[in-house]
C-alpha positions as CSV (number, residue, x, y, z in Angstrom):
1,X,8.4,11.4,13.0
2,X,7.4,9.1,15.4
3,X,6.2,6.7,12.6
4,X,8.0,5.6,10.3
5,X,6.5,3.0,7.6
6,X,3.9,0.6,6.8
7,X,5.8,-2.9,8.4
8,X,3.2,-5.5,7.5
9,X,-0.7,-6.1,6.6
10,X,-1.9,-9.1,7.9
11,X,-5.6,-9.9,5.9
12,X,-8.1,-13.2,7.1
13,X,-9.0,-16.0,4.8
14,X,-9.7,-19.4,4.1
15,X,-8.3,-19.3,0.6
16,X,-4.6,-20.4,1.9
17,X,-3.5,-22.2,-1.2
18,X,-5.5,-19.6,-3.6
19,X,-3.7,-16.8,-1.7
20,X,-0.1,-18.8,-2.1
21,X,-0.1,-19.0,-5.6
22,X,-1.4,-14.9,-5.8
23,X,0.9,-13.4,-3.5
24,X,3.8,-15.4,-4.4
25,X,3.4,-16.9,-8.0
26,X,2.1,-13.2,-9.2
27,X,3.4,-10.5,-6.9
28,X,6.8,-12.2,-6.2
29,X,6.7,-13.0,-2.4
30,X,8.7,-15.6,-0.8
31,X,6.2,-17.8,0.7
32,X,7.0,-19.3,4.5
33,X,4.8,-21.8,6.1
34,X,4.1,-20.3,9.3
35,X,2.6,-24.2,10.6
36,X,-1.1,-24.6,11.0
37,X,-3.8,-22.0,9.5
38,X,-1.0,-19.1,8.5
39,X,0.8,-18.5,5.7
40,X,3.8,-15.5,5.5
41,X,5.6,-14.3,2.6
42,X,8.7,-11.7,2.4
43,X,9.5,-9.2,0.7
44,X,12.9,-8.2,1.7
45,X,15.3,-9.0,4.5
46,X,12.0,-8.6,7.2
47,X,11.1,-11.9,8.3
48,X,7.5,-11.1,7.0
49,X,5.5,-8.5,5.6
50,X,1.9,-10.3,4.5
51,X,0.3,-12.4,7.3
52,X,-2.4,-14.6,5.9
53,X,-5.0,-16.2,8.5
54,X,-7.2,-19.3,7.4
55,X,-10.1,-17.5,9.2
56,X,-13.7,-16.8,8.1
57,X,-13.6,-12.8,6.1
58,X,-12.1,-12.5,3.4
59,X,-10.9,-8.9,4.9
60,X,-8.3,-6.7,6.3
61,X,-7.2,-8.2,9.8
62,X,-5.0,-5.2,11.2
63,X,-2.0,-2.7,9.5
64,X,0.8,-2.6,11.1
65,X,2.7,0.1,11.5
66,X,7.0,1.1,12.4
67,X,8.0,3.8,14.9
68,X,11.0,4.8,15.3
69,X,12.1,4.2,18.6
70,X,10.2,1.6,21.2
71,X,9.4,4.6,23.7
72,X,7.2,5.9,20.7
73,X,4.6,3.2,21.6
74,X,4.3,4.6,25.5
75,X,4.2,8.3,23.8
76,X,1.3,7.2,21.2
77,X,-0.6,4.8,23.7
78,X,-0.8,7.7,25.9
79,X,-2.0,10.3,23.1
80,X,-4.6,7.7,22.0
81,X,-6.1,6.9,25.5
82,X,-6.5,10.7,26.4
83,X,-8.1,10.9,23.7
84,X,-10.5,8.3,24.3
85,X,-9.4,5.1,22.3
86,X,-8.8,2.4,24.2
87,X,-5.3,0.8,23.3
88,X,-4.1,-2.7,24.5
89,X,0.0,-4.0,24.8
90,X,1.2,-6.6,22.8
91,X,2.0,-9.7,25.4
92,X,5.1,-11.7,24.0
93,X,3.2,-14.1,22.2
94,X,1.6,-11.8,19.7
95,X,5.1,-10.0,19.3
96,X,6.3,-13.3,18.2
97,X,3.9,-13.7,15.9
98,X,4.0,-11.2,14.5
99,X,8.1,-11.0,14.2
100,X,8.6,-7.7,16.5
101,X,10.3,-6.1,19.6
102,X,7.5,-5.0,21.3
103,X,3.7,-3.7,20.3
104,X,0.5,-2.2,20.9
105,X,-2.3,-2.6,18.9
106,X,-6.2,-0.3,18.9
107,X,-8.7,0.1,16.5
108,X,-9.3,3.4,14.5
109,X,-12.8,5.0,14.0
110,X,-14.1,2.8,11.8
111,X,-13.1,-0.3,13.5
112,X,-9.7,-1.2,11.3
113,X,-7.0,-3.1,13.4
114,X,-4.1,-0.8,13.9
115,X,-0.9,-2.0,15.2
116,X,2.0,0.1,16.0
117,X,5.3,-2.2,16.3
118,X,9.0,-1.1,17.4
119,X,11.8,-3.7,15.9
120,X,10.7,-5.8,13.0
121,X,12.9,-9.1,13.5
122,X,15.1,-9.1,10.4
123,X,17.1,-12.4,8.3
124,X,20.2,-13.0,7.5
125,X,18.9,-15.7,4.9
126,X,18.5,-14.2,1.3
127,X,15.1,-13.3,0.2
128,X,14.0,-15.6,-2.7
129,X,11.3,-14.3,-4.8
130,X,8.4,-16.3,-5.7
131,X,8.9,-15.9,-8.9
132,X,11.7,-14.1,-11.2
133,X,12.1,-10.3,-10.4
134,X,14.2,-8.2,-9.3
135,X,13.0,-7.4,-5.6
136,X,10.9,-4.9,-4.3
137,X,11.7,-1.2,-2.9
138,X,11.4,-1.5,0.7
139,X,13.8,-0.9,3.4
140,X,13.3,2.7,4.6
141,X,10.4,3.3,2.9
142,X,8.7,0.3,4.3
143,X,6.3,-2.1,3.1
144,X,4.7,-0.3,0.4
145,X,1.7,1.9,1.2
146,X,-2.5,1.0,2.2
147,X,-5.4,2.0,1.5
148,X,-8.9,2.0,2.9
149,X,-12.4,2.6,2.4
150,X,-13.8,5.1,4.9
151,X,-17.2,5.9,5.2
152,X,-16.7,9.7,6.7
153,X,-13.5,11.3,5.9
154,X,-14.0,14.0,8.2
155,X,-14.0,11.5,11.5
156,X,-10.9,9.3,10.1
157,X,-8.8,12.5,8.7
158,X,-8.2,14.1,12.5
159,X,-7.5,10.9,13.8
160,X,-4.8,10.1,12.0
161,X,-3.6,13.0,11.2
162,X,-3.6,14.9,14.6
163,X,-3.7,12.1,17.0
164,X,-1.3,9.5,15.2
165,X,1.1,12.0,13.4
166,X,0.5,11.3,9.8
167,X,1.5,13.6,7.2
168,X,-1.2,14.8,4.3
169,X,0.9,14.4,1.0
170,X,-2.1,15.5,-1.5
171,X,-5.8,15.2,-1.5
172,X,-8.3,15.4,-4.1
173,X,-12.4,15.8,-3.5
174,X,-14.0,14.9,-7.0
175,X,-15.1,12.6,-7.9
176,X,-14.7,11.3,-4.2
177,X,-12.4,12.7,-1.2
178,X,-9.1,11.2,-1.3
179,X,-6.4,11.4,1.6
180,X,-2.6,11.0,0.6
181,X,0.0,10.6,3.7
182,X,3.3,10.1,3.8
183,X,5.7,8.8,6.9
184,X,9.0,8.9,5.3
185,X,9.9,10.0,1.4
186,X,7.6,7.6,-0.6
187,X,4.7,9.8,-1.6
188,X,2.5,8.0,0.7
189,X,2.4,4.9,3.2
190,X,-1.2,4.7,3.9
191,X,-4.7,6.6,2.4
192,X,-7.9,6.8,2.8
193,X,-11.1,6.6,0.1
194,X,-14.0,8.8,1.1
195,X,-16.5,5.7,-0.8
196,X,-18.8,5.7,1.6
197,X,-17.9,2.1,2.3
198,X,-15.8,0.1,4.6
199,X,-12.9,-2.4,4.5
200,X,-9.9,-2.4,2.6
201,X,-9.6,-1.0,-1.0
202,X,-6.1,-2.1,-2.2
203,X,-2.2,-2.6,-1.1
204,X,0.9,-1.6,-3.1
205,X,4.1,-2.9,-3.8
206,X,7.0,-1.6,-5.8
207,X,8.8,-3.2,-7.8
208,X,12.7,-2.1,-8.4
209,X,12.4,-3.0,-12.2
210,X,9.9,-1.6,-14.6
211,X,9.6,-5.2,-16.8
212,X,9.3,-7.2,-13.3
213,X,5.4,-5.1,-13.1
214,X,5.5,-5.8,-17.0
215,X,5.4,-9.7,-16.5
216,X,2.9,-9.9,-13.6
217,X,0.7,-8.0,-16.2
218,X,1.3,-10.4,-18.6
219,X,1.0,-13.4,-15.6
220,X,-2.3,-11.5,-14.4
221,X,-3.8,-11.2,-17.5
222,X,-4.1,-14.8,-18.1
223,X,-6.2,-15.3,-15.5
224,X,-9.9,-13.9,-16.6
225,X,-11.0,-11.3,-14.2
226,X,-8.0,-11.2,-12.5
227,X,-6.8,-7.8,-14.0
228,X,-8.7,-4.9,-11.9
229,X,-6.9,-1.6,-13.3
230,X,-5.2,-1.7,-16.5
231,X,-1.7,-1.0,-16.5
232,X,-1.7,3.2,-16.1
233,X,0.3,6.1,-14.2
234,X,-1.2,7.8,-11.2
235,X,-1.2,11.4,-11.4
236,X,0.1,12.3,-7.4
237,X,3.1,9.5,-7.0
238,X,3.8,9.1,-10.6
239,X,3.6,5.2,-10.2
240,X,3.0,3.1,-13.2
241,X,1.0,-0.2,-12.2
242,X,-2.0,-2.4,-12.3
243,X,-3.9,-3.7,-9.8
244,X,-4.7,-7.1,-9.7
245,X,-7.8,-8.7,-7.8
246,X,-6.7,-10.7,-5.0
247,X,-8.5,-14.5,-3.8
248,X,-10.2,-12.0,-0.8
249,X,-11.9,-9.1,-3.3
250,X,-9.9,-6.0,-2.4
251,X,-7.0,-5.4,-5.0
252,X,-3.2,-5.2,-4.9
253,X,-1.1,-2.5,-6.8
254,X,2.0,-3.5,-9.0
255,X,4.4,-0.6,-8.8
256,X,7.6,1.4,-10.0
257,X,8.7,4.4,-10.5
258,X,7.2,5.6,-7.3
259,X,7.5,9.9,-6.8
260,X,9.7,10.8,-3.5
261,X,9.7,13.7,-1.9
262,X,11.7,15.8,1.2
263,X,9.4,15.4,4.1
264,X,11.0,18.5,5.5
265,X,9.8,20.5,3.5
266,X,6.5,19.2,1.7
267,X,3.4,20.9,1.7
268,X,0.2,19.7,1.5
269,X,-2.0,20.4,-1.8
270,X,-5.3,19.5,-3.9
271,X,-5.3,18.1,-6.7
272,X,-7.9,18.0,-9.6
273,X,-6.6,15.9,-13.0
274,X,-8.3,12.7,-11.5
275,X,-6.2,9.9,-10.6
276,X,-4.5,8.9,-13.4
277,X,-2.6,10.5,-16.4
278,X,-3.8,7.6,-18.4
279,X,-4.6,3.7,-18.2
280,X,-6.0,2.6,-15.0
281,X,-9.1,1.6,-16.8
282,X,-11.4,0.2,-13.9
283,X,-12.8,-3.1,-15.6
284,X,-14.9,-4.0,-12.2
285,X,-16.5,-1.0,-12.4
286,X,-20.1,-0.6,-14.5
287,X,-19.7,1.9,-17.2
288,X,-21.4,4.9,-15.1
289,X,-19.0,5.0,-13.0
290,X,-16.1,3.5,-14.9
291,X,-17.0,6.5,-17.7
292,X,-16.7,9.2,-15.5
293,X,-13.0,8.2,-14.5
294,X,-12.4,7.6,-18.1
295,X,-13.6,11.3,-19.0
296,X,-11.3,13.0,-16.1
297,X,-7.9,10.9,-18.2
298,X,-9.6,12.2,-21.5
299,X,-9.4,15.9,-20.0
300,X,-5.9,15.6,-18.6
301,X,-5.1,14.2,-22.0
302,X,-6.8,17.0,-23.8
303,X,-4.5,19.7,-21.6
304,X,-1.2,17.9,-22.1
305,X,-1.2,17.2,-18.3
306,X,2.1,14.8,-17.5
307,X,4.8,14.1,-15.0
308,X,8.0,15.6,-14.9
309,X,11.4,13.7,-15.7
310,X,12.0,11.7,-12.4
311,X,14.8,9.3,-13.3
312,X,17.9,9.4,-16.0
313,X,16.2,7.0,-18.3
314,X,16.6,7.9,-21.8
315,X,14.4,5.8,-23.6
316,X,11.5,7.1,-21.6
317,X,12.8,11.0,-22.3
318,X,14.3,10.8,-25.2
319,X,17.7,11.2,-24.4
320,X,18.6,8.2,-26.4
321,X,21.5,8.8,-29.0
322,X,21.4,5.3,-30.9
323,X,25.0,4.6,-29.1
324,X,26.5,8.3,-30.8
């Protein structure tokens, strides 16, 4: 694959401090003062993975995204302008910005920022978490994964799909079209919300301890309103997590246990138990809405629906012998 993994997000705000104390004091970042009207924070040995820009928005500034090798951007800028999206180099300045090799950046259909970046600059210094956990599951699998609102599936699906090269994991059309892909083997790096709406919907990061998403719910929980989705398992990746509202509106994932598969040899497939086995109650939802998600866990619930064993861990599978 010519892509690879989600490398960074990079969101517009002028809630610095408010966004500090989120994305390092709840998620676990390692905050670095950029100088000025940015904030970074780390996840991993990357220099950074979340950009923060004091700038009017509140939104989604531009995803950026790995290939593999740096004549992919050439390959890709070509494929895009044929097809008649204009896409624009990186000069050296943005590159060192944004901590890369090289880059070119375009926006998609619906006017999202998408940057395609070969050589994220990597640290020898050790990453130091915001706040106690364990670290996050990145390297390979990149990032984490994100997801958007679209307003017309059928426009954004070909476009990234058959012009950029991502890979359809799952999808699911009730009780709104959902798009799943995957660039390497975490069950997906990027999807797409067929809302009707616009902007970004949530990020996700995983976490490589189960108690480490524990405490943030805990930390989260504190804060009234803060707590978006209660703490549940998703039906297509297996994750179990809570989103959390961030300072800018959209919402971030807390993950583990993330599903991964062979890219090989996946195929692509529908699925219709709703999002979640259970949990992921949607408190900023009215009850309409919020019921009709609630119904589609009661029905999965009703038919015994549940993942399969993923990971030696007895206590979740009953394997546990009392120490026999």
């Amino acid at each position: 694959m010519a892509l690879t993994a989600l490398a960074y997000l990079g969101i517009r705000s002028e809630r610095l401090e408010d966004w500090g104390d989120f994305a390092s004091g709840l998620l676990g970042m390692q905050r670095i003062d950029r100088g000025g009207r940015t904030l970074a924070f780390r996840m991993d040995s990357q220099q950074q993975r979340l950009l923060v820009s004091d700038e009017a928005g509140d939104t989604l500034a531009f995803i950026g995204f790995e290939v593999a090798a740096k004549a992919d951007l050439d390959l890709l800028a070509a494929r895009l302008d044929a097809a008649g999206t204009p896409v624009h180099p990186g000069d050296a300045a943005l590159a060192d910005r944004r901590q890369v090799g090289a880059l070119v950046w375009f926006f998609d259909p619906m006017g999202n920022r998408i940057e395609l970046v070969h050589a994220p600059r990597q640290t020898p210094e050790p990453f130091t978490p915001g706040r106690p956990i364990e670290g996050f599951k990145t390297g390979p699998l990149g990032m984490g994964h994100a997801v958007l609102h679209v307003k017309d599936v059928v426009v954004m699906l070909p476009f990234y799909r058959d012009l950029l090269g991502f890979h359809v994991s799952d999808y699911g059309l009730t009780p709104y079209p959902l798009y799943f892909f995957h660039l390497n083997p975490r069950h997906h790096s990027f999807a797409m919300v067929g809302s009707g709406g616009a902007g970004f919907h949530h990020f996700m990061v995983e976490y490589r301890n189960l108690d480490d998403v524990g405490q943030g719910y805990d930390i989260a929980g504190l804060d009234p309103g803060r707590i978006a989705y209660t703490l549940g398992r998703h039906t297509n990746d297996y994750m179990t997590s809570f989103y959390a509202k961030t300072p800018s509106g959209f919402f971030v994932e807390s993950g583990w246990g993330g599903r991964q598969i062979d890219p090989a040899t996946w195929e692509p497939l529908e699925t219709h138990d709703g999002p979640s086995f259970w949990g992921h109650e949607r408190l900023y939802l009215p009850e309409g809405p919020r019921g009709k998600m609630r119904e589609m866990r009661m029905e999965a619930a009703r038919r015994g629906v549940r993942a399969p064993p993923l990971v030696d861990c007895p206590w979740l599978y009953d394997q546990w012998t009392g120490g026999r």
